[in-house]
gemmi code that builds the backbone of each chain (N, CA, C; Angstrom):
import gemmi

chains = {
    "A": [
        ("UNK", (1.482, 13.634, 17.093), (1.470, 15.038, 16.700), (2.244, 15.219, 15.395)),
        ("UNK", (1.455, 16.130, 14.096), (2.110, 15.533, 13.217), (3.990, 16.960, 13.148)),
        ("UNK", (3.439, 17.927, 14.084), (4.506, 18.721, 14.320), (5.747, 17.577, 14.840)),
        ("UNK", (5.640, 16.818, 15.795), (6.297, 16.202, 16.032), (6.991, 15.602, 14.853)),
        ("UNK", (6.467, 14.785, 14.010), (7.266, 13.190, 13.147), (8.168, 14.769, 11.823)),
        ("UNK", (7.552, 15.846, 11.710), (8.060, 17.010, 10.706), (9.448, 17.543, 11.805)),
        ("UNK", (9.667, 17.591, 13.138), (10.891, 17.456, 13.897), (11.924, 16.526, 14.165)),
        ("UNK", (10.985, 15.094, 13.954), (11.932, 14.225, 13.849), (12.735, 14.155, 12.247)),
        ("UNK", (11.688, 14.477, 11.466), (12.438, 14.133, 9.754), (13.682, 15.343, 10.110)),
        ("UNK", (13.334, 16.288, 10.491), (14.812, 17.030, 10.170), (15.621, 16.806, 11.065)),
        ("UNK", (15.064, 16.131, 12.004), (16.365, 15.940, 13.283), (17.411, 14.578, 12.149)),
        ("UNK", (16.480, 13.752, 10.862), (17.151, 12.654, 10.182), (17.739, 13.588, 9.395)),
        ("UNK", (17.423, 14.127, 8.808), (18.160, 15.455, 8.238), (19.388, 15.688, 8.651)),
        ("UNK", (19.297, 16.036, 9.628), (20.325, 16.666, 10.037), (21.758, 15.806, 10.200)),
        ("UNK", (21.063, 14.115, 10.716), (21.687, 13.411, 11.053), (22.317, 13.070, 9.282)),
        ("UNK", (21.862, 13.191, 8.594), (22.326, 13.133, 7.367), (23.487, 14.136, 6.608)),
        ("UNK", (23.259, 15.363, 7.374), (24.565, 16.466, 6.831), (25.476, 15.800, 7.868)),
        ("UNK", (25.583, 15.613, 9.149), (26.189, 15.665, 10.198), (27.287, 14.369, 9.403)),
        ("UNK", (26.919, 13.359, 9.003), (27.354, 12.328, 8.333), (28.125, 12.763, 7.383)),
        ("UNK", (28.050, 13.325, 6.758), (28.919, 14.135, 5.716), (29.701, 14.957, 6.201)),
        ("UNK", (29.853, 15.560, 7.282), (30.399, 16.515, 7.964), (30.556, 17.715, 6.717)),
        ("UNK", (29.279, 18.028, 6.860), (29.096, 19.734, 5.973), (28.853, 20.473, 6.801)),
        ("UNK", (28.628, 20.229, 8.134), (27.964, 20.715, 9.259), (27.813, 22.503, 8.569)),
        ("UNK", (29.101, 23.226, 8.070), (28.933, 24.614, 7.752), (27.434, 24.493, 6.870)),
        ("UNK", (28.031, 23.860, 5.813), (26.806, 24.443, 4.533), (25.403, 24.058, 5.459)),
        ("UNK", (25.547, 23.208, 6.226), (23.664, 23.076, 6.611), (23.572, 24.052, 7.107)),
        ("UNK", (24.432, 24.494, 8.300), (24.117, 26.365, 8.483), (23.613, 27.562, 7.425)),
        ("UNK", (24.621, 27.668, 6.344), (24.004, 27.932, 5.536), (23.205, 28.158, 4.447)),
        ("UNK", (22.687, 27.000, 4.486), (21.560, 26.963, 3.778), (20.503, 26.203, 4.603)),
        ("UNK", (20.695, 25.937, 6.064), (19.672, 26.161, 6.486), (19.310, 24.062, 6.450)),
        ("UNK", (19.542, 23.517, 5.896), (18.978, 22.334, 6.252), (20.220, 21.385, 4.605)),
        ("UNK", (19.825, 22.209, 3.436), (20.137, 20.662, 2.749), (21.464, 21.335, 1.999)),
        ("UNK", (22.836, 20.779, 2.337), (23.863, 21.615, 0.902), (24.992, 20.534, 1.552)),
        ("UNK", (24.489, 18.941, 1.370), (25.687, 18.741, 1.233), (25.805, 18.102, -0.048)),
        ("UNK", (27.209, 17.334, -0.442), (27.330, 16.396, -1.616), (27.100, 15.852, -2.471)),
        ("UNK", (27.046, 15.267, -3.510), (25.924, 14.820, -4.063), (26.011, 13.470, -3.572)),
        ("UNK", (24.639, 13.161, -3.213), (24.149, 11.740, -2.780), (24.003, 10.721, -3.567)),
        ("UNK", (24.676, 9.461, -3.411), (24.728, 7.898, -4.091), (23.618, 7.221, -3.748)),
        ("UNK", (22.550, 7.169, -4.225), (21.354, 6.596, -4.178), (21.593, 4.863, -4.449)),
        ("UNK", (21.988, 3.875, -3.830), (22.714, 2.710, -4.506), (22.206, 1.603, -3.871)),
        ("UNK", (22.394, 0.656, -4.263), (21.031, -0.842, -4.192), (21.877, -2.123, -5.157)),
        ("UNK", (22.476, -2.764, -4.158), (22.946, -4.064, -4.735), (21.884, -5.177, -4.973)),
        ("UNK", (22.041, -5.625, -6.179), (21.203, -6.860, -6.775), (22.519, -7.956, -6.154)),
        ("UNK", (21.415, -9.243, -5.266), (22.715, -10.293, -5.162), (21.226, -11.394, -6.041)),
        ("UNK", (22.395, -12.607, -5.901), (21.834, -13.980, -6.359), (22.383, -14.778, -5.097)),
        ("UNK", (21.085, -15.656, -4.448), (21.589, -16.613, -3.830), (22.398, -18.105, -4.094)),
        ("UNK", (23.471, -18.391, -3.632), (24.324, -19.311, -4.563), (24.830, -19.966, -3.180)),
        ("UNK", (24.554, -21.358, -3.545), (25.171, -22.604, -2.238), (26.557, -22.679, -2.105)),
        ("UNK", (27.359, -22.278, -1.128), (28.601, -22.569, -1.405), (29.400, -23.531, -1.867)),
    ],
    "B": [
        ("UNK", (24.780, -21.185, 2.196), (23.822, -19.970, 1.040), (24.850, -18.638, 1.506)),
        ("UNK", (25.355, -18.305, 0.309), (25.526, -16.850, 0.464), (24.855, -15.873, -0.626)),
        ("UNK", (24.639, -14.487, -0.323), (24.392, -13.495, -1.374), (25.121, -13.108, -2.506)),
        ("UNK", (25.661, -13.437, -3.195), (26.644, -12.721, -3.723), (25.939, -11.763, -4.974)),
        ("UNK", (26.430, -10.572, -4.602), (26.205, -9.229, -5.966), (26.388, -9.502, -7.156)),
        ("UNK", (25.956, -9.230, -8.098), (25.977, -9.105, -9.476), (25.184, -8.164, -10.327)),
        ("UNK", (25.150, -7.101, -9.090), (24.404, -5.955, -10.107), (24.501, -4.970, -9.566)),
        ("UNK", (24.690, -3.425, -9.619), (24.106, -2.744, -8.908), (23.691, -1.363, -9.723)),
        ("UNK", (22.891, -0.417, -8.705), (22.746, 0.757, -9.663), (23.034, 1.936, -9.077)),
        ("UNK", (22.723, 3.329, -8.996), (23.834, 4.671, -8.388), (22.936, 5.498, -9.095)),
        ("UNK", (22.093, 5.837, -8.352), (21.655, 7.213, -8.933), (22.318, 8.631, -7.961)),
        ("UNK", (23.173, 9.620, -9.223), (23.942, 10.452, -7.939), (22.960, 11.932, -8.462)),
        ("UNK", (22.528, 12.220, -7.121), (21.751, 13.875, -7.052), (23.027, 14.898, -6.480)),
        ("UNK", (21.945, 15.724, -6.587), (22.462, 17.173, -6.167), (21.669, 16.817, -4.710)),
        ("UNK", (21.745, 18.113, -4.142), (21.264, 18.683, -2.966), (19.997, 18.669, -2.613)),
        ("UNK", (19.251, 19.116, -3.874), (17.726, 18.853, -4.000), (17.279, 17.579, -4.696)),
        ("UNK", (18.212, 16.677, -5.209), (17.757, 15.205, -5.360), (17.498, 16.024, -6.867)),
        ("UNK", (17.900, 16.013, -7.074), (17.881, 16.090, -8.843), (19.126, 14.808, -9.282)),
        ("UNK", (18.340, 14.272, -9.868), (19.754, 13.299, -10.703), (20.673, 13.859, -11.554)),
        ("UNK", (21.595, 13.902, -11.112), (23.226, 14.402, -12.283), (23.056, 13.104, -13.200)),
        ("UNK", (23.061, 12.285, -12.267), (23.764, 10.678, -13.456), (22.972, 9.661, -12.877)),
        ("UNK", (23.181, 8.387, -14.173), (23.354, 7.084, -13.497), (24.309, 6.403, -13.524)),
        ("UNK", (24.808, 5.564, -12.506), (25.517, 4.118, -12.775), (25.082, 3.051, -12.882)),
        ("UNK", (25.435, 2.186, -13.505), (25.041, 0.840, -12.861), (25.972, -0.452, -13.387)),
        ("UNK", (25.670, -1.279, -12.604), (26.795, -2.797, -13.106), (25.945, -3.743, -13.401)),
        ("UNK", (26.340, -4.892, -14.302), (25.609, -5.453, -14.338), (27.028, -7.094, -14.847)),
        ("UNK", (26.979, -8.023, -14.097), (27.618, -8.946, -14.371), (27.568, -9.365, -15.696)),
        ("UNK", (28.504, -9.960, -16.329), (28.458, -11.250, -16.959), (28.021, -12.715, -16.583)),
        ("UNK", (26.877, -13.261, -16.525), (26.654, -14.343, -15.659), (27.733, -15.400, -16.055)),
        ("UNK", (28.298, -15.403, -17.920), (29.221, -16.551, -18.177), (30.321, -16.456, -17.201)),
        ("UNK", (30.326, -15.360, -16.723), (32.048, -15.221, -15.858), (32.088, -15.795, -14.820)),
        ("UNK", (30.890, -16.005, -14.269), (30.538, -17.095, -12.967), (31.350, -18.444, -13.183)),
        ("UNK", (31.276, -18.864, -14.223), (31.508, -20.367, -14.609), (33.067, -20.187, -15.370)),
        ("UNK", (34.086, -19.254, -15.887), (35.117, -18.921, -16.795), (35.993, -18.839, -15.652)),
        ("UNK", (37.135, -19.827, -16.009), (38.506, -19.608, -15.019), (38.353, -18.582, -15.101)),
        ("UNK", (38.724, -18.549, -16.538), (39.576, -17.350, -17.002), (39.392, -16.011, -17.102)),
        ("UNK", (37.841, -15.624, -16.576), (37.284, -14.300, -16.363), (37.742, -13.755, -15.270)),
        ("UNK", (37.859, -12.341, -15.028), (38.364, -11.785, -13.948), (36.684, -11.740, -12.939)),
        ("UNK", (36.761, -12.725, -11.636), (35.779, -12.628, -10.949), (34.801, -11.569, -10.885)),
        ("UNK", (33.653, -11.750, -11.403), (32.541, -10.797, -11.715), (32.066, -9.504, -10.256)),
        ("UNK", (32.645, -10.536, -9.087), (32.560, -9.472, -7.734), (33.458, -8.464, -7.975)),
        ("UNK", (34.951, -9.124, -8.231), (35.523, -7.827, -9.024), (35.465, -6.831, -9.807)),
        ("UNK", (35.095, -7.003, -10.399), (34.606, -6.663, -11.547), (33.862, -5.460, -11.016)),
        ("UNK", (32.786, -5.738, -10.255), (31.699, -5.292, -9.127), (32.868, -3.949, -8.875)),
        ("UNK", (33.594, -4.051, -7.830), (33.750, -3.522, -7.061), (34.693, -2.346, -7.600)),
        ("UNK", (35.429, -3.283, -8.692), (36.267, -1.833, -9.614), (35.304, -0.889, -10.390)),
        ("UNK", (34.244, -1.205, -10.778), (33.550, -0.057, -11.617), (32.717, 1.151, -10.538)),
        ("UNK", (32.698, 0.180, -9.243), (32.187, 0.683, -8.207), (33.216, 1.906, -7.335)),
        ("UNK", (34.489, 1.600, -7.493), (34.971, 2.469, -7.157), (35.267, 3.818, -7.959)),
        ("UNK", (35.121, 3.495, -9.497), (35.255, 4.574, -10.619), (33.771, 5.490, -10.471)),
        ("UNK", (32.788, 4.740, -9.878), (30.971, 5.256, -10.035), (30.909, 6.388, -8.957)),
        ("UNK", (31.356, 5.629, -7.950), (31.187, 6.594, -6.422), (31.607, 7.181, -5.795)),
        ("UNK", (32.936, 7.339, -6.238), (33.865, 8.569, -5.785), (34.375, 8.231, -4.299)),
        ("UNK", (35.179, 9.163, -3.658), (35.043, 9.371, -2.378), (34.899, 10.132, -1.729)),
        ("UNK", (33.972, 10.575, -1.841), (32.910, 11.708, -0.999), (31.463, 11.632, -1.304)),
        ("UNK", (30.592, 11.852, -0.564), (28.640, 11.969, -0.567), (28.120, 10.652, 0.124)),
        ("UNK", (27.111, 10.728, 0.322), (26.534, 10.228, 1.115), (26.029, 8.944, 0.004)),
        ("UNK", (25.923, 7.677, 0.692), (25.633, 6.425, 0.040), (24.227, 6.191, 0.896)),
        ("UNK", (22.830, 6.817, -0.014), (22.018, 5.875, 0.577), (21.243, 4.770, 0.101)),
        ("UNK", (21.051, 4.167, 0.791), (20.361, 2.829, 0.414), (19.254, 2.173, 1.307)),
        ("UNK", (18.358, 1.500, 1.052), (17.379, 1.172, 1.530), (17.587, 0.536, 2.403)),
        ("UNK", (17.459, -0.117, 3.836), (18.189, -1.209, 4.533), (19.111, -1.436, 4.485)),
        ("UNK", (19.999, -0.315, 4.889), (21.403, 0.086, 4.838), (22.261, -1.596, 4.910)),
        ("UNK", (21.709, -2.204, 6.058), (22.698, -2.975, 6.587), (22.527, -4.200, 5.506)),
        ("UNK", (22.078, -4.423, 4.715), (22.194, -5.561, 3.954), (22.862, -5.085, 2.902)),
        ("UNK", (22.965, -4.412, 2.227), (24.187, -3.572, 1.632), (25.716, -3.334, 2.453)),
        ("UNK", (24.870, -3.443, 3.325), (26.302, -3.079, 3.985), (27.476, -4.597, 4.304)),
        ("UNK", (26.260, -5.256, 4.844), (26.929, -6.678, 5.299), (27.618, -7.594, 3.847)),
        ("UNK", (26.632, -7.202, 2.579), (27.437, -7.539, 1.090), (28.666, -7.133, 1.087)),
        ("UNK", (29.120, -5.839, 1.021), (30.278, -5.069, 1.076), (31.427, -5.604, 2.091)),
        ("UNK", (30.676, -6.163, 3.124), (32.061, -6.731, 4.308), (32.580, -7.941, 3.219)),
        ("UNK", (31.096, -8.738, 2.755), (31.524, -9.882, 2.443), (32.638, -9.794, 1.520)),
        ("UNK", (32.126, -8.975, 0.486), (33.311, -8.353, -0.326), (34.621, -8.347, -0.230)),
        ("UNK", (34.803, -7.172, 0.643), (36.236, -7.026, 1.663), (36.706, -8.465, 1.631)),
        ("UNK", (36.025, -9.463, 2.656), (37.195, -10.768, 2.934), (37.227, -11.546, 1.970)),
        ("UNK", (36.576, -11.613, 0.689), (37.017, -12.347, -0.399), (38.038, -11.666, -1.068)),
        ("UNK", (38.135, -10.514, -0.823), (39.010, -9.519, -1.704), (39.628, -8.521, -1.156)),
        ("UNK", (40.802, -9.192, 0.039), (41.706, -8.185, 1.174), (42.284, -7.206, 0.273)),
        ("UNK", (42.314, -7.339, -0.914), (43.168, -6.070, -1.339), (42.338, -4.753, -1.842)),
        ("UNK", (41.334, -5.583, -1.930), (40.077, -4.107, -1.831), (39.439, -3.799, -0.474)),
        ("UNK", (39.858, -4.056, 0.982), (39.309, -4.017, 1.786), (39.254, -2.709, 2.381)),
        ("UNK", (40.607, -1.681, 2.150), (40.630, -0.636, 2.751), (39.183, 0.059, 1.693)),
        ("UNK", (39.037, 0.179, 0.048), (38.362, 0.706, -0.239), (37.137, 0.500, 0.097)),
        ("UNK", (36.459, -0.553, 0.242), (35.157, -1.281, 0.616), (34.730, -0.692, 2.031)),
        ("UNK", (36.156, -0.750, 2.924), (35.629, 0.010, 4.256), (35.285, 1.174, 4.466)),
        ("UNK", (36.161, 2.107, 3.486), (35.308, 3.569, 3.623), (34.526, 3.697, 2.994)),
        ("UNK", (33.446, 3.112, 2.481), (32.370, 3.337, 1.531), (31.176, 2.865, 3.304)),
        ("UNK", (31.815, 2.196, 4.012), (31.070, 1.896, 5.005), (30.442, 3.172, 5.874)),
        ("UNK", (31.528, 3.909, 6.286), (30.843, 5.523, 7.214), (29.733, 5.915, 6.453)),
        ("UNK", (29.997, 5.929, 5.342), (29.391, 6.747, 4.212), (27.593, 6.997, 4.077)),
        ("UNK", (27.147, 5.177, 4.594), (26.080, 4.963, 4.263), (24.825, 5.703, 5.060)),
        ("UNK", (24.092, 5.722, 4.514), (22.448, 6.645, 5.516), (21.201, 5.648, 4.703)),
        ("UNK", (20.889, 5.122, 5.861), (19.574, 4.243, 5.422), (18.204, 5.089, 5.573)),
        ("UNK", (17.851, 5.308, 4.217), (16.721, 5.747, 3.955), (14.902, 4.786, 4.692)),
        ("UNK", (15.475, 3.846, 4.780), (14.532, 2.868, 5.802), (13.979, 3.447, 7.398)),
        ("UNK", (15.187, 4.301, 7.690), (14.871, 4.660, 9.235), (13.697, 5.861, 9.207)),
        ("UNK", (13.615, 6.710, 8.899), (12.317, 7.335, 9.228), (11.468, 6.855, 9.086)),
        ("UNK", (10.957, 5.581, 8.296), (9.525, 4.680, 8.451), (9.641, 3.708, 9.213)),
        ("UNK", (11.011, 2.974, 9.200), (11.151, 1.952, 10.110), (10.795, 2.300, 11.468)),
        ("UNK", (10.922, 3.435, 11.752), (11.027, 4.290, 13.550), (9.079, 5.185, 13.155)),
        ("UNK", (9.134, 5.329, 12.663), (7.137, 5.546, 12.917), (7.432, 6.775, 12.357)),
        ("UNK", (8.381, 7.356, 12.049), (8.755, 9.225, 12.049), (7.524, 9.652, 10.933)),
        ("UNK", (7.119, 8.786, 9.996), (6.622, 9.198, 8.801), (5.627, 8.246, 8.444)),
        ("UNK", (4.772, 8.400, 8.415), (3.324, 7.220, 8.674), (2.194, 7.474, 7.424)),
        ("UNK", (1.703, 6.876, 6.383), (0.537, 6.912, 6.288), (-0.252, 5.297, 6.108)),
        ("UNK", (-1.554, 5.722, 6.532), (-2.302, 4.355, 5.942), (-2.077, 3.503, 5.220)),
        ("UNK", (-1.932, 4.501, 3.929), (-1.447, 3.492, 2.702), (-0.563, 2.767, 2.701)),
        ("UNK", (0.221, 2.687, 3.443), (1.535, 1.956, 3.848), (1.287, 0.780, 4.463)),
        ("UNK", (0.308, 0.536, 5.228), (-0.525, -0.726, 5.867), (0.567, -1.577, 6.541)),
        ("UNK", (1.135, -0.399, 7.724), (1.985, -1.367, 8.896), (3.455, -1.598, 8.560)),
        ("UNK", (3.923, -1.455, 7.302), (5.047, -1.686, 6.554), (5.958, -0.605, 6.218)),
        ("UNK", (6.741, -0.968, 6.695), (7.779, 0.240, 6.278), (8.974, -0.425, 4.760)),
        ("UNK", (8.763, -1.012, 4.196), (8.881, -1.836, 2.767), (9.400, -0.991, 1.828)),
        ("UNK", (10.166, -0.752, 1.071), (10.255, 0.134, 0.148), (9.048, -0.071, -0.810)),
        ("UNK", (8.182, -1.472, -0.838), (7.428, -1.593, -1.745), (6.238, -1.446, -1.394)),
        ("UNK", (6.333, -1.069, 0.041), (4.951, -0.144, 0.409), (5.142, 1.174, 0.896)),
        ("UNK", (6.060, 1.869, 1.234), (6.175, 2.814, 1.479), (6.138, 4.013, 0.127)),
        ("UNK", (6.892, 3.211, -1.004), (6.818, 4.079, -1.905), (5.736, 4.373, -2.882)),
        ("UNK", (4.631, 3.303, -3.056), (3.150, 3.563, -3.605), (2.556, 4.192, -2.685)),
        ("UNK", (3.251, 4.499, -1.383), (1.975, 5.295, -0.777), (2.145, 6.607, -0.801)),
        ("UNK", (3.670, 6.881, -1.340), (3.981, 8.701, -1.099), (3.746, 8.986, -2.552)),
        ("UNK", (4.131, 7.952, -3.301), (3.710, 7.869, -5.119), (3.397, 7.620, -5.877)),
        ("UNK", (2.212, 7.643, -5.644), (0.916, 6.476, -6.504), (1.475, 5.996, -7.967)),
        ("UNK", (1.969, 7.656, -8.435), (2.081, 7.473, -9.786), (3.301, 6.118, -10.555)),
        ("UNK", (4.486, 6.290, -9.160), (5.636, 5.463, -9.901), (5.466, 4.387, -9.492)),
        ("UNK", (5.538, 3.461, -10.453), (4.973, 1.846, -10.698), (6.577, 0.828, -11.151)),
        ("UNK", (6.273, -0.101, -10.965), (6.869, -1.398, -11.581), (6.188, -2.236, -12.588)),
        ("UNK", (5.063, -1.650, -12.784), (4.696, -2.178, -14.072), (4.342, -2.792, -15.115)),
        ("UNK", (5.416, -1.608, -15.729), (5.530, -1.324, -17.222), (7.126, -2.515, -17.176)),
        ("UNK", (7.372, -2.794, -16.299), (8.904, -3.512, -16.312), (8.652, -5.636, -16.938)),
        ("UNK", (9.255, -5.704, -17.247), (9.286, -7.227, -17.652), (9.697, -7.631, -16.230)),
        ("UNK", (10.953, -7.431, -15.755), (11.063, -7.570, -14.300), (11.106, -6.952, -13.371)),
        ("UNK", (10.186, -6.821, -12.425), (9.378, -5.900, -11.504), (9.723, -6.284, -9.916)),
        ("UNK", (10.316, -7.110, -9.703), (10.539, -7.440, -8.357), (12.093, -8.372, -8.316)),
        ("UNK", (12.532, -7.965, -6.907), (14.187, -8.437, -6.922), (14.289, -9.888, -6.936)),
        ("UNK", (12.981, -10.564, -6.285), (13.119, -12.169, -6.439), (13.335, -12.538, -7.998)),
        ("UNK", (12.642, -12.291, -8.845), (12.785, -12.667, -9.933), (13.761, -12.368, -10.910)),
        ("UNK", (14.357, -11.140, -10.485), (15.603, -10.865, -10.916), (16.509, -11.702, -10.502)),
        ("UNK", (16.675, -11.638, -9.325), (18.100, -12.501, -8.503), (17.719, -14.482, -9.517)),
        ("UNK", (16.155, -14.411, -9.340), (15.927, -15.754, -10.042), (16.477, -16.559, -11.720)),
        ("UNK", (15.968, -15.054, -12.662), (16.686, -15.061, -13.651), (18.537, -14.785, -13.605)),
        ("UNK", (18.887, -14.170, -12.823), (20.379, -13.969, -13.090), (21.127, -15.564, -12.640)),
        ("UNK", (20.012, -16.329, -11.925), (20.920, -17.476, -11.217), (20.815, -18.959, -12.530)),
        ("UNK", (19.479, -18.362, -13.373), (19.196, -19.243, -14.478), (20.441, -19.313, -15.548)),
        ("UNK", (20.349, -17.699, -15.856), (21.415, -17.067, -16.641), (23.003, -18.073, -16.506)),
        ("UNK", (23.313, -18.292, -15.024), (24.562, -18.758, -14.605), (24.984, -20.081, -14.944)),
        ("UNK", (23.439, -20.599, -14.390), (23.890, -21.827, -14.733), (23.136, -22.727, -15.774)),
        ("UNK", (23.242, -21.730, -16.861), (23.118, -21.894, -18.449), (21.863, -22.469, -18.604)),
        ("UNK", (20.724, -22.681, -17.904), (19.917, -23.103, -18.168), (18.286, -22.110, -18.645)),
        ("UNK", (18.875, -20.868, -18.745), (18.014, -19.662, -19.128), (17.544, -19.934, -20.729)),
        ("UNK", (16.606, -19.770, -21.259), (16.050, -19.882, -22.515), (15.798, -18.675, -23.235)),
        ("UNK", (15.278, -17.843, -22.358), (15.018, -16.399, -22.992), (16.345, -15.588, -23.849)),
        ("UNK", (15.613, -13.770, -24.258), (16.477, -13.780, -24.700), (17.494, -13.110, -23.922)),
        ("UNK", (18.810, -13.211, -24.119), (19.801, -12.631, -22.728), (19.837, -11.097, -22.980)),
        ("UNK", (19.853, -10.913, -23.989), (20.487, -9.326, -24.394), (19.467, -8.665, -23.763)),
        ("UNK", (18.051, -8.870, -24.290), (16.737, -7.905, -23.355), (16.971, -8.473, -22.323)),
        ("UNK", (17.115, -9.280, -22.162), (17.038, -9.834, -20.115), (18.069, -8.898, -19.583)),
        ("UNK", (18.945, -8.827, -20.087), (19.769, -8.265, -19.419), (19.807, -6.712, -19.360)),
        ("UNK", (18.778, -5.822, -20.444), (18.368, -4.798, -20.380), (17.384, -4.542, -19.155)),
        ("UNK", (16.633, -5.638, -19.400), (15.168, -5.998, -18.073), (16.137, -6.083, -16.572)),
        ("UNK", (17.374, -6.604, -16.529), (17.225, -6.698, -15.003), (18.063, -5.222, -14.702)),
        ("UNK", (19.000, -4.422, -16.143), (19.424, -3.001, -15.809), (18.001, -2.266, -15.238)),
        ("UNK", (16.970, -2.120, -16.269), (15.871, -1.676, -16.009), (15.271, -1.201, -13.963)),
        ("UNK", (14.795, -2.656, -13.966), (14.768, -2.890, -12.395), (15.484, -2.215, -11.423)),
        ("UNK", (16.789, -2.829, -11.857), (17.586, -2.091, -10.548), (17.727, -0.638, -11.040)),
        ("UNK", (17.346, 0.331, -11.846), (17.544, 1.835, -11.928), (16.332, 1.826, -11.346)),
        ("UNK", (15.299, 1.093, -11.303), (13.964, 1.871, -11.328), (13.742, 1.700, -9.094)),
        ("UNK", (14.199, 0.748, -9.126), (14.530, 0.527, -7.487), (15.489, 1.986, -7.063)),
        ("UNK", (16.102, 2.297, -7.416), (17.194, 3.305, -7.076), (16.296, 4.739, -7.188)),
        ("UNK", (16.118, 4.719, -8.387), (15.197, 6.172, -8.950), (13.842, 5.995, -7.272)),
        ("UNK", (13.552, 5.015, -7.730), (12.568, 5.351, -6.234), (13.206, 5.536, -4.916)),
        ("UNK", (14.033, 5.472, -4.308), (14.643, 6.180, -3.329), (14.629, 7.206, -3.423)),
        ("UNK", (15.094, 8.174, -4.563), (15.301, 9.606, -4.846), (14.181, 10.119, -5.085)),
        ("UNK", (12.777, 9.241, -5.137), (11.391, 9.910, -5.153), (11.282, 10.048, -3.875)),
        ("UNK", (11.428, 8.790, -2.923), (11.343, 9.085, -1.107), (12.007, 9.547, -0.687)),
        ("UNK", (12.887, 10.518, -0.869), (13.908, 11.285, -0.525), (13.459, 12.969, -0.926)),
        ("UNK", (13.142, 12.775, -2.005), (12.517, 14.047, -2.710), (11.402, 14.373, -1.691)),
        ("UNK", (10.315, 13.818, -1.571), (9.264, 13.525, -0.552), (9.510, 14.454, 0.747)),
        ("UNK", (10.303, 13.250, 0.965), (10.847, 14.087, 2.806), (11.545, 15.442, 2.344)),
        ("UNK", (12.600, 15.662, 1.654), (12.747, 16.976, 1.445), (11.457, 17.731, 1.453)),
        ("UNK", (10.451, 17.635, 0.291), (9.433, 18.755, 0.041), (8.710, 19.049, 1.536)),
        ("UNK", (8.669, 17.766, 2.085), (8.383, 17.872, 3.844), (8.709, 18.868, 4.914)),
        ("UNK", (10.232, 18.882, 4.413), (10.834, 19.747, 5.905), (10.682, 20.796, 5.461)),
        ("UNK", (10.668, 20.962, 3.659), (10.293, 22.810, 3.379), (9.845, 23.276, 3.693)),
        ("UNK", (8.203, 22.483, 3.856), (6.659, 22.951, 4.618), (7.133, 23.447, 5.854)),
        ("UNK", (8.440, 23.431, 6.746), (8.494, 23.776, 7.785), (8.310, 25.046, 7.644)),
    ],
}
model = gemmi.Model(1)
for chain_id, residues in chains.items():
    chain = gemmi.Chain(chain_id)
    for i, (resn, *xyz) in enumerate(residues, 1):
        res = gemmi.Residue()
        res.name, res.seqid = resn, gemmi.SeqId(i, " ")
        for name, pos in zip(("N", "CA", "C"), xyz):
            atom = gemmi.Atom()
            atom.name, atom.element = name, gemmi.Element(name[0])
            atom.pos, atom.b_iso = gemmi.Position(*pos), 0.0
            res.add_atom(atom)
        chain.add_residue(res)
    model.add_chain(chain)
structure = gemmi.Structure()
structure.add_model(model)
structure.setup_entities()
């Protein structure tokens, strides 16, 4: 049901303010006001010890 | 075999995923091989703490392999361990709503991949236009780079593997953007 997987994204949502503990601002605004988010991605090299 | 970092990138949004900034690191591969260089993980981890503050949410694709780098971090480097650990709560893996079925299309063909998930929500954003387009070949050239046996030229290479890793990052904040425009439709 695609109502369903659109309940689960905000239930990740949510789990995403909750993580931040903005818990207020998602109240008010309703779903998105927290922090600004670190979008971040380590490059490694594999190396033999 | 271990992983070890030598690059990373930071794209920081607002609320609605608008980019404020970028960061990014990018080693010295000579420092690999230089007593006398201050260890390039270091290196890593101090610009990393000036990039990311302490507060917002750290996401990343497959949280836990990022994450398990960062431990490694910590025990090579106990005196950065308290900082390394709170960067740990922090993280939200953008992987789990496809990894868990939450968000499905065809085009995705069974894979929840960043490198299939994200041609399927965005046809338009590509890898390309990039000289280096995929992390194997990056991690491949940076290990050439090290151990001096690289031919090319370093200065663009080393623009080419900044390149990559922004353009890996920037696409998170397209699949992120995505699911936002999603829950609006609610």
């Amino acid at each position: 049901m695609i109502e369903n997987i659109y309940i689960e994204i905000k239930q990740f949502i949510s789990e995403l303010a909750n993580n931040e503990n903005q818990k207020r601002n998602l109240i008010r605004n309703k779903l998105w006001c927290f922090k600004a988010r670190h979008f971040a991605k380590l490059q490694t090299v594999t190396v033999s010890r | 075999m271990s992983q070890v970092p030598f690059q990373y990138s930071l794209h920081i949004t607002d609320s609605e995923g608008t980019i404020l900034e970028h960061r990014e690191f990018l080693a010295r591969p000579e420092d690999f091989s230089n007593p006398s260089a201050v260890d390039p993980r270091l290196q890593l981890i101090q610009q990393l703490r000036e990039d990311i503050g302490d507060q917002g949410s750290i996401i990343a694709y497959h949280a836990s392999f990022e994450k398990t780098r960062l431990v490694d971090l910590a025990k090579s480097f106990p005196n950065e361990r308290e900082f390394i650990e709170s960067l740990l709560p922090r993280f939200v893996d953008l992987l789990i709503p496809f990894k868990s079925g939450w968000y499905y299309k065809p085009e995705m063909g069974a894979s929840a991949s960043i490198k299939s998930v994200l041609p399927a929500i965005a046809p338009e954003f590509s890898y390309s236009d990039l000289e280096i387009g995929n992390g194997g070949l990056a991690s491949n050239t940076f290990l050439a780079m090290i151990q001096n046996i690289f031919e090319g030229d370093r200065p663009l290479t080393n623009k080419n593997l900044l390149a990559y890793c922004e353009r890996d990052t920037e696409g998170m904040v397209v699949i992120y953007r995505h699911l936002l425009a999603l829950v609006n439709q609610l």
